[in-house]
Phi, psi and omega in degrees: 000216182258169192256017184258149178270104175330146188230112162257142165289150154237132207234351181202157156257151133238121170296114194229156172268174190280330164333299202308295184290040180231318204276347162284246204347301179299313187278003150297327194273003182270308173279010156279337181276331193285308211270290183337313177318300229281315186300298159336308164288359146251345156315283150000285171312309223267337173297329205275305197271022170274302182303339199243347147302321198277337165260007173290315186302343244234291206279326184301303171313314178290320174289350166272348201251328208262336181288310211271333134000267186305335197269357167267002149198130177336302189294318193288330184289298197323323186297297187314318146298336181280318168281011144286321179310310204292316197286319195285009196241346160300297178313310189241025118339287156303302210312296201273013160245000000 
């Protein structure tokens, strides 16, 4: 934090008992700690969902290279249609069994 030593006015006392003054000093360092938390669980988050933007993006390019494949020649959709039939007819095989 800073090395300069703070300078104050006095401009009033205030008398606090040493309880009183034990129980601030904890709950600054409990909302220093809290506030530490809280940042830590959105860094995290905010890391996770950058990685999982980058591989949505990843997967959108490969399923536009892979559409514009399929989609270029008639025998290939027909093929494409037939391995969908076959699988989803796989699918519900299992199902029945």
């Amino acid at each position: 934090m800073n090395d300069e030593e703070k300078k104050y006015s006095v401009i009033g006392q205030v008398t606090i008992g040493t309880d009183e003054y034990r129980d601030l000093i904890e709950a600054v360092a409990e909302s220093k700690e809290e506030s530490s938390r809280k940042e830590n669980k959105w860094y995290e988050e905010y890391t996770r969902a950058n990685t999982l933007e980058k591989q949505l993006e990843g997967i959108r390019v490969q399923a536009e290279s892979l559409s514009g494949f399929v989609n270029s020649s008639e025998e290939i959709k027909a093929k494409y249609k037939l391995f969908l039939v076959e699988r989803q007819m796989a699918a519900q095989m299992e199902d029945q069994e």
